[in-house]
N, C-alpha and C positions, 0 to 999 in steps of 0.2 A: 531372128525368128527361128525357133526351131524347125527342126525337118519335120516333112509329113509323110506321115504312113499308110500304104494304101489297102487296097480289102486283096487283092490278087497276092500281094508280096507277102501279107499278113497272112495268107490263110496256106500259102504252098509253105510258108516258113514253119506255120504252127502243126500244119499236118505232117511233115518232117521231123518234128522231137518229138510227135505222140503225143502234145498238150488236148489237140482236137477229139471229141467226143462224138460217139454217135455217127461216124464217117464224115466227119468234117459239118456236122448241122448243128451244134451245138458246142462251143469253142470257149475258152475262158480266155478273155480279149488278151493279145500281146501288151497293149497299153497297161493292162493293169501287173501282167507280169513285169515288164519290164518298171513298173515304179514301184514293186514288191522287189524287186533285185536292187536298185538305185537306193532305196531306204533299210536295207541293209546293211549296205556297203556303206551308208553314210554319203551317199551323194546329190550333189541335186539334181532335185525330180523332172522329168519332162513334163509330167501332169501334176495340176498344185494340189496340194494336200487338203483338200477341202472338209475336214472332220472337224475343225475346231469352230462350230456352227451351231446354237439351241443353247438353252438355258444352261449357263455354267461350262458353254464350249460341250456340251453332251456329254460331259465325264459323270453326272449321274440326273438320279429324278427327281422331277419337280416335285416337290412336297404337297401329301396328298392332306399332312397334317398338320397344324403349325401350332406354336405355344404362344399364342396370341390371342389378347382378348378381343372376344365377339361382339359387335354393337348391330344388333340388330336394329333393322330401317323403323320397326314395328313402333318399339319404343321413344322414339323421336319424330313420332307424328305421324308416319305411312298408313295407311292404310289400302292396302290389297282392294280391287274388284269394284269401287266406289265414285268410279269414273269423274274423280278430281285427280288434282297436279299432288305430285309424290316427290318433287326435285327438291324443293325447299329441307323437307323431314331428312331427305338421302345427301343432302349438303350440308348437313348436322349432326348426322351421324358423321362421316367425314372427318369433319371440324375434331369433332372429339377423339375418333382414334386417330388424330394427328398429332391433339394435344397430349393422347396417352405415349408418344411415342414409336406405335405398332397398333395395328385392328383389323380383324374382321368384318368387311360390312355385309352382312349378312342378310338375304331377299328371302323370305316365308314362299309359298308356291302363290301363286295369281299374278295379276300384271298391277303394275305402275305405272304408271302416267309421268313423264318429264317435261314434255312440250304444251301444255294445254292452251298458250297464249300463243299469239302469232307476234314478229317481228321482232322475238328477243334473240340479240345476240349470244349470249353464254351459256352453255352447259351445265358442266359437276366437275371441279376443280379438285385435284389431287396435289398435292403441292410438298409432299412429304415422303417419305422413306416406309418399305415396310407398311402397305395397306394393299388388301384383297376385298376384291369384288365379288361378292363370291353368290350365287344362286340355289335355288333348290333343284336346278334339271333345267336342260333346254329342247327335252322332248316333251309331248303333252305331259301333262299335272304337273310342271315344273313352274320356272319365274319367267314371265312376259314382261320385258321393260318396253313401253311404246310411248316411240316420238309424232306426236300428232299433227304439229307443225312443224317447220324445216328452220331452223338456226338461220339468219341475217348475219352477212359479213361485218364486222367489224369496220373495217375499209369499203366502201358501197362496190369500189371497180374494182376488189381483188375477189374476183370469184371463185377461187379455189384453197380459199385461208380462212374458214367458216368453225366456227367451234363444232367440238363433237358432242355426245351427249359425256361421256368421260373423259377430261383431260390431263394426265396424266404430264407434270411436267415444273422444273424446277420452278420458284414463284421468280425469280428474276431473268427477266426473257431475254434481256441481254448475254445470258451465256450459249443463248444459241450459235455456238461456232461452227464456223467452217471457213475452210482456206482463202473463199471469196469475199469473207470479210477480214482478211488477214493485214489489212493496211490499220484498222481499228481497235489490232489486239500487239501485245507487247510479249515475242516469245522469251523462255525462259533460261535457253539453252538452246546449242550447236549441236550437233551430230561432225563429230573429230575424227571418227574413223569411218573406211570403209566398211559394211556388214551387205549380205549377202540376204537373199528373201530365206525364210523358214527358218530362219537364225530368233534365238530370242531375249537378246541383249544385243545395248547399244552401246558406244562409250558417247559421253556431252560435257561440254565443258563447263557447266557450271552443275553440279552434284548435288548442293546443298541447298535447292530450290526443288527437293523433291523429297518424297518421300512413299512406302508404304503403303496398297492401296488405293492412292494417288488415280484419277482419269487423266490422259493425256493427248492430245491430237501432236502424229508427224507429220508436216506437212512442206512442201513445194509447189512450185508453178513454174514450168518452164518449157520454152518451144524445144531446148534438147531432148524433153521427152517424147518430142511429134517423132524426132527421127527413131528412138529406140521402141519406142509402143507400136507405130504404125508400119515400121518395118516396109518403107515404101508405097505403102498406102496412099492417094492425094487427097489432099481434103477438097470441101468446095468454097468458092470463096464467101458465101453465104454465112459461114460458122465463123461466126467472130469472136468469140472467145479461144479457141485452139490456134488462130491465125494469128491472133493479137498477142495475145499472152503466153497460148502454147499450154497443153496439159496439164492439169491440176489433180494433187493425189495427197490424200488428208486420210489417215489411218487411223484408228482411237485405239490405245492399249489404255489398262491396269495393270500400276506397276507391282509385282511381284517379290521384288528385291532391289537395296540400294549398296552396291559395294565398291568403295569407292568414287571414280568417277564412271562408272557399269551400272547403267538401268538392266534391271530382268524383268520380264514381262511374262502376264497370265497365259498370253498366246502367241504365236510366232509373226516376225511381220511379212508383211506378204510382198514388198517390193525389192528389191533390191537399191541401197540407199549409199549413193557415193557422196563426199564433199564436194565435189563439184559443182553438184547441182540445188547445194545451201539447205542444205532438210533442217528447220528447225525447229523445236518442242515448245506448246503452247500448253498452261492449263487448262484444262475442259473438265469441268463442274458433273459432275452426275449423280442422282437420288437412285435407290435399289430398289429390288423385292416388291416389285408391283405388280399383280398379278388382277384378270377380271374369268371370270369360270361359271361355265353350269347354266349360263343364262340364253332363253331366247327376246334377240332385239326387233322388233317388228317397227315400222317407218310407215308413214301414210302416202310412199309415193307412189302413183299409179299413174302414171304420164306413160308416154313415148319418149326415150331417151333421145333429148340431141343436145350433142357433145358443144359445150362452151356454149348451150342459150344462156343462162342465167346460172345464176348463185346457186338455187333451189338446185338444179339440174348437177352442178358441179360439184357440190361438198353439202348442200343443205342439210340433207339427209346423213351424216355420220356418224358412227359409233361410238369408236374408240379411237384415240390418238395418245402413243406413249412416247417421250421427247428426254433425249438424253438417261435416257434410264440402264443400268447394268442388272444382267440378271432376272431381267422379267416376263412373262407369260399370260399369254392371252390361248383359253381351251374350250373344247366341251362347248362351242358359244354355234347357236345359229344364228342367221341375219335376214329378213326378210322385210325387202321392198326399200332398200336403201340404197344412197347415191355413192357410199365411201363406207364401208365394212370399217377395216381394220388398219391400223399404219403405225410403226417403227421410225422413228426418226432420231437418228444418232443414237441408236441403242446400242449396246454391246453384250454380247453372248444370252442372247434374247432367243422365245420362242412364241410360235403361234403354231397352234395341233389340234386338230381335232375338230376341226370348224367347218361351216359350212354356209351357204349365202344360196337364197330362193327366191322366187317372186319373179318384181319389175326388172328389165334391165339397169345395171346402173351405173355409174364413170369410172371406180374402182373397186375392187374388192379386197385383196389382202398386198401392204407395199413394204418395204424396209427402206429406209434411204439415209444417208450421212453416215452409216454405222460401220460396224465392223464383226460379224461372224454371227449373223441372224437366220433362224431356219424358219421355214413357212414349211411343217409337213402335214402329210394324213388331214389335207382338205379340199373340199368339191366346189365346184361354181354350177348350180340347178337355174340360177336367172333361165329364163324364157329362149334369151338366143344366147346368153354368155354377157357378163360384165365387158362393158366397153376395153376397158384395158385390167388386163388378166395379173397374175402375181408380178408384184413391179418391183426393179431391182433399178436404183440412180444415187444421183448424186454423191460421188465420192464413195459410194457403197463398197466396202470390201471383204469378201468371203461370205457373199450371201447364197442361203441351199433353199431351193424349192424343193420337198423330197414328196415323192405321190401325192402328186396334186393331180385330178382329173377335172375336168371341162370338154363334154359331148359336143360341145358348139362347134359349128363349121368356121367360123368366121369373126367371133368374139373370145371373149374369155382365154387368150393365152397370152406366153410369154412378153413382158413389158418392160424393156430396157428405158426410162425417161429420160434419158440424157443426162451431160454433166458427168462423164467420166466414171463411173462405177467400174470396178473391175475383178478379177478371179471370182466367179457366179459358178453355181451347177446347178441346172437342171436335171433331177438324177428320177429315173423311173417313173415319169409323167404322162399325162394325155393330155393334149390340148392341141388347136388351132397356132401354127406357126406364128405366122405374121400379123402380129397384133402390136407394134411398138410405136409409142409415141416420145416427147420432147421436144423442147423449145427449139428450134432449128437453127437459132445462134449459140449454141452451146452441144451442136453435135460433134462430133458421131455420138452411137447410143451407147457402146459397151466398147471399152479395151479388150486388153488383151485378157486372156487366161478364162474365158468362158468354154463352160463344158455342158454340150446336153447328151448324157448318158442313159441308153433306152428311154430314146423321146418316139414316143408314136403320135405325129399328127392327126388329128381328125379327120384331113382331106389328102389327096395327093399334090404337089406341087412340081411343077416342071421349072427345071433350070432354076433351082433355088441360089440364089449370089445375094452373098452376107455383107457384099460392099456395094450395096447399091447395081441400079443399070444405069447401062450406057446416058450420057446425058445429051440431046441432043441441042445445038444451038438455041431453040425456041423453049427449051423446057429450063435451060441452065438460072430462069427467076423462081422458080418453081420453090416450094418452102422445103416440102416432102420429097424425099423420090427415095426408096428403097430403105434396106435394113441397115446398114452400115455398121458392122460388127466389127470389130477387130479381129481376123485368123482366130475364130474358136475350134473349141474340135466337137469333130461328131462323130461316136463310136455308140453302135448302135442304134440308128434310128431306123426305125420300125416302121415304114411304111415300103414295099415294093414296085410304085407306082411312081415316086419320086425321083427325080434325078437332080443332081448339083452342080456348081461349077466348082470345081476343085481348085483355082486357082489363088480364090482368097479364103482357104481354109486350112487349117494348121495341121492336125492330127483327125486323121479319116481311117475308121474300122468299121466295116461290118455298116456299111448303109446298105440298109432294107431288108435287117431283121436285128435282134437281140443279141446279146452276151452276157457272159457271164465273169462276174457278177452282178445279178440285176439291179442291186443298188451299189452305187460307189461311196455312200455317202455311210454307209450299214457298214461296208467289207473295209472304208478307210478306217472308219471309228473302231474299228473291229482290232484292225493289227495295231493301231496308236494303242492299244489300251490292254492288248492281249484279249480282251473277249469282248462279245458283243452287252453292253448296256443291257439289264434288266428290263430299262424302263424303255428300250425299242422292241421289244418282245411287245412288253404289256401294251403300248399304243397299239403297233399292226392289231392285233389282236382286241382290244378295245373298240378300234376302228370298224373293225369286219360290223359288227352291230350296232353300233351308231349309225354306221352310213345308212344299212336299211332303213331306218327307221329316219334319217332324215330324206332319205331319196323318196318316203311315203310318204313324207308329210306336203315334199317339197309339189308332185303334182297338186294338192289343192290350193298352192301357195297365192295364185290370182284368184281364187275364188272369192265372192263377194259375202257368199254366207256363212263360209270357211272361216273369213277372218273376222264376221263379224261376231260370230259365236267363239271366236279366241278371246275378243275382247270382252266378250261380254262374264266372261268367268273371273 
């Protein structure tokens, strides 16, 4: 475990070379200088490199324009404002730019209707390469897509595996991988040499099972990794899979180049991967270029949210679900009175921007999980007291960025590790409510190692904040829950003065209880990877300034009963 760095050492140190501003009130964090000296030199970083995150790893912008043909809903039977079902017409449009190859599905301004029956299982399947969702505006006079009834599980007792209204996802559900089903897949290839994390070639011994392109899961499972990720840390005996089996860590690249027996890959890996602990390379299937934009989603929930009643309550309500996809983006979208906004599942250099979620409370609102370097930026949680669980980052997840995300809520709506080993996170320049993390509690802790929240300001203050849980006493040792159980992240900069920590299980500490600079790490990494900062993070912050008002207006009438009934009636 690396060393930790504390505010006292960091700030007589920084005010000693003259780096400190302003008499020492305003500091450009030692952390960041010092991994600005390290990636100069070519060394490895103390802090992980978390830029290679958003659509195409952030190296540029999502296309505002594509040379793809348009299929309008209009012409395949939709019709706008007419208070019938639109799913059928918007499942044929579909059809056809899947049979074109590429398409536009294209929304006229008024709403559509997708749920008008009760107890149907399925959604709007996507099943291809290359299709956009695309709307006319998701502030007024734009396109209303509303689910009137909540989607029925498939499985009656899996309450949280409910189709979304779009799902986005290879037709063969069996290439849903991950390491945990790894006795049911047949890898292709060894990892022969040692390699080092940030590193971005492998050597494997079988070469000629790859190619070009290519999706691929690395992956292990082994209790060696309890002793090097936990770094002393104890588990409890409750969590049976880290006890049994021992930590599981499953990576998804696109391979880059194939030279010899040398894979190179799109982005760097983030573990550090010895032969000893048997890493080896699976195929993992993935469809591109899925993109849904411009739309507002309104849902018929108006309940009191409680967590795990029913199906309805759990996922009825959901959007969007995108599954094994590279390369794709979800923007510009509002979500009002839903159980499950938006989710990422084994995506790779994916983004979600520009979003925003209103109304009822509801179980999720924006997740990544099984992937590898997805960004959730430039979006709000306006729910009433805050979505049950706030931007969620699990399951094997690796290099996921939360970047300006705000959530006013005291108590809801923030940061959500779901267990299952996710690892290297940033929460970079956010507001939210601290303690908000759920997961299965035979598959905890919530988050390894390498999580960063850079300029995180809570919504409340919190005393004795400890990232490894409390003390457990004899009688509570059944208990499912009890604490955050982090793995030593760092916290450099967080922005509340009212808080205090226990420093004991925290890795890298700067500047608790106020700011640094640079406000974002996620802007100032992608900044030096690339020599300048990305056009298209200019054009978002900026984009954003005016979006947000205009959703944060809309968002107070979002419970109104005559609000929404004059939405639907247009």
């Amino acid at each position: 475990m690396r060393k930790k760095i504390t505010n006292t050492v960091l700030l007589a140190a920084l005010c000693g070379i003259g780096v400190v501003f302003s008499g020492c009130q305003h500091h450009e964090a030692a952390t960041w200088i010092k991994f600005k000296e390290q990636k100069k030199a070519n060394l490895p970083t103390d802090l992980a490199d978390y830029s290679y995150a958003g659509y195409k790893f952030g190296n540029c912008e999502i296309p505002d324009k594509l040379n793809w043909k348009v299929f309008n809903v209009i012409d395949y039977g939709a019709v706008p404002n007419d208070q019938k079902s639109d799913k059928e017409a918007i499942q044929k449009a579909v059809d056809a730019a899947e049979a074109n190859g590429s398409g536009i599905i294209f929304f006229p301004p008024g709403v559509f209707r997708v749920s008008e029956e009760p107890n149907v299982p399925n959604g709007i399947y996507i099943n291809s390469s290359n299709i956009l969702i695309k709307g006319s505006g998701s502030t007024p006079g734009g396109t209303v897509i509303y689910m009137k009834h909540a989607h029925v599980p498939a499985e009656p007792n899996v309450l949280w595996k409910v189709s979304r209204v779009f799902n986005f996802q290879p037709a063969d559900k069996k290439r849903e991988f991950s390491i945990s089903n790894r006795s049911k897949l047949v890898p292709l290839a060894k990892i022969v040499k040692n390699v080092q994390r940030d590193q971005f070639s492998v050597i494997v011994s079988e070469p000629r099972k790859f190619r070009v392109g290519q999706s691929v899961m690395i992956a292990t499972q082994s209790k060696i990794l309890n002793r090097e990720r936990l770094a002393g840390l104890c588990t409890r005996p409750i969590w049976k899979e880290i006890n049994e089996k021992g930590i599981a860590i499953a990576e998804k690249y696109v391979i880059k180049k194939v030279n010899g027996n040398e894979l190179t890959f799109t982005a760097p890996l983030k573990s550090t991967m010895t032969i000893d602990l048997d890493w080896k390379i699976y195929d993992y299937p993935t469809l591109e270029n899925w993109g849904v934009e411009d739309i507002h989603f309104v849902g018929n929930f108006r309940e009191k949210f409680i967590h795990h009643k029913d199906a309805c309550h759990d996922s009825g309500f959901g959007m969007i679900s995108m599954r094994q996809g590279v390369n794709c983006w979800i923007r510009r979208n509002r979500v009002t009175n839903s159980t499950n906004a938006f989710s990422f599942t084994g995506c790779i250099g994916s983004s979600m921007l520009l979003n925003s979620v209103d109304g009822y409370q509801g179980h999720t609102n924006f997740t990544t999980n099984w992937g590898y370097g997805n960004l959730i930026g430039l979006s709000q949680d306006f729910t009433d007291i805050g979505t049950w669980h706030g931007p969620g980052i699990s399951h094997e997840m690796t290099g996921a960025v939360v970047w300006r995300y705000t959530s006013l809520a005291k108590f809801y709506g923030g940061p959500d590790y779901h267990a299952r080993f996710p690892h290297t996170s940033l929460w970079d320049n956010s507001i939210a409510n601290l303690n908000n993390s759920g997961g299965n509690y035979t598959r905890l802790p919530l988050h390894l190692n390498d999580l960063t929240y850079w300029n995180f300001t809570p919504t409340r203050a919190h005393k004795n904040i400890d990232f490894w849980g409390l003390p457990v006493k004899d009688e509570d040792r059944k208990k499912k829950y009890f604490g955050l159980y982090i793995a030593y992240p760092n916290i450099i900069g967080f922005n509340s003065t009212n808080s205090t920590i226990n420093e004991k299980h925290v890795n890298l500490l700067e500047s608790f209880g106020k700011k640094v600079y640079p406000r974002s790490l996620y802007e100032d990494q992608l900044q030096l990877r690339l020599g300048r900062l990305p056009k298209w993070v200019k054009d978002s912050k900026k984009e954003w300034k005016s979006l947000q008002k205009v959703y944060a207006r809309e968002a107070k009438e979002a419970k109104n009963e005559s609000y929404l009934n004059n939405l639907l009636k247009n």
